[in-house]
N, C-alpha and C positions, 0 to 999 in steps of 0.2 A: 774655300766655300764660305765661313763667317765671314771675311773680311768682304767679301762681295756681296752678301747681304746685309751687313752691315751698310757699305755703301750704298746701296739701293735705298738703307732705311733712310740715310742721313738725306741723299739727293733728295727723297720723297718729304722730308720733314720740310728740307729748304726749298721746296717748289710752292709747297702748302702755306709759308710767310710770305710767300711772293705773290700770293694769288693766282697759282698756275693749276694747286692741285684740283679746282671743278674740273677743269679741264682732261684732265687725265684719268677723274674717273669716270667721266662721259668716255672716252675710249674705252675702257676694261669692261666696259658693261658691256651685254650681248646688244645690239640694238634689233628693234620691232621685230623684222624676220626670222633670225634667228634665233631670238629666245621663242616664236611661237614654235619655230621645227622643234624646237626640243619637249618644248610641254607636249606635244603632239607625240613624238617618239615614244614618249614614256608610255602611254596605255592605247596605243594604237589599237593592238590585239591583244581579244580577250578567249580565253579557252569556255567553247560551249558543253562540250561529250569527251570524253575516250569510250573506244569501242573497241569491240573484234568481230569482226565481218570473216568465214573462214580464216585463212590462215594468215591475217595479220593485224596487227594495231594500227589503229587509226586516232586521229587528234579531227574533231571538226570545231574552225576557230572562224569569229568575224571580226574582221577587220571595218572599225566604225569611220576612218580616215577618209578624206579627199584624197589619198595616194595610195601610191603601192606601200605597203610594207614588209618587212622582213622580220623574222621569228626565228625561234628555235625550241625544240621540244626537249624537256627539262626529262629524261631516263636515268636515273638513280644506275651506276657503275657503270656509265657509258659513254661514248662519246655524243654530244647530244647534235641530234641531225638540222640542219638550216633549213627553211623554207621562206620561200615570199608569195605574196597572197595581193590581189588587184583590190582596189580602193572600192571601197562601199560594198565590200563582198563577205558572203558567207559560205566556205568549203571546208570540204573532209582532204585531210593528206595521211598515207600509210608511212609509219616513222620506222618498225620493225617488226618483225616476224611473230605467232603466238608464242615461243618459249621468251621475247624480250620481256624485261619489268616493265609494269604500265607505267605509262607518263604520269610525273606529278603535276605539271603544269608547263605554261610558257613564258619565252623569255622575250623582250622585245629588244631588236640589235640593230646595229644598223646596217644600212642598203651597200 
């Protein structure tokens, strides 16, 4: 494993007196689309309420996105439950029962 990062380091030094390394870091970079999906990913969905409605918890979350996104409700000793939610949209989802821990918050994941 060193000697092959090693090598990477040395290829990469002698690319960079050859005038090749621009070049290669225009590849490494995410280019325009893709780095906007990610800034986008990160706070798609924001948690508005936890509730209890009879006999269960509820998360009501808006999703500020042009897309769908996908979430997960953060329950403290548990497994935490997945949901996806339509773009531009503001809903309630039931995560678990009244004896569950209330949600701390949410997570944004991907689709």
């Amino acid at each position: 494993m060193r000697k092959f990062v090693s090598g990477i380091a040395a290829m990469v030094a002698l690319s960079g007196s050859l005038g090749v390394l621009g070049a290669t870091q225009a590849v490494a970079q995410p280019q325009g689309a893709e780095a906007a999906q990610a800034v986008q990913a990160a706070d798609c969905v924001k948690l508005v309420e936890t509730y209890t409605k009879r006999f269960n918890r509820y998360v009501k979350v808006k999703n500020s996105c042009a897309r769908t996104a996908c979430f997960s409700v953060t329950v403290a000793a548990r497994r935490d439950p997945e949901f996806s939610i339509g773009r531009n949209k503001t809903q309630s989802f039931a995560y678990g029962g009244v004896l569950w821990t209330e949600a701390s918050g949410v997570k944004n994941i991907d689709c």
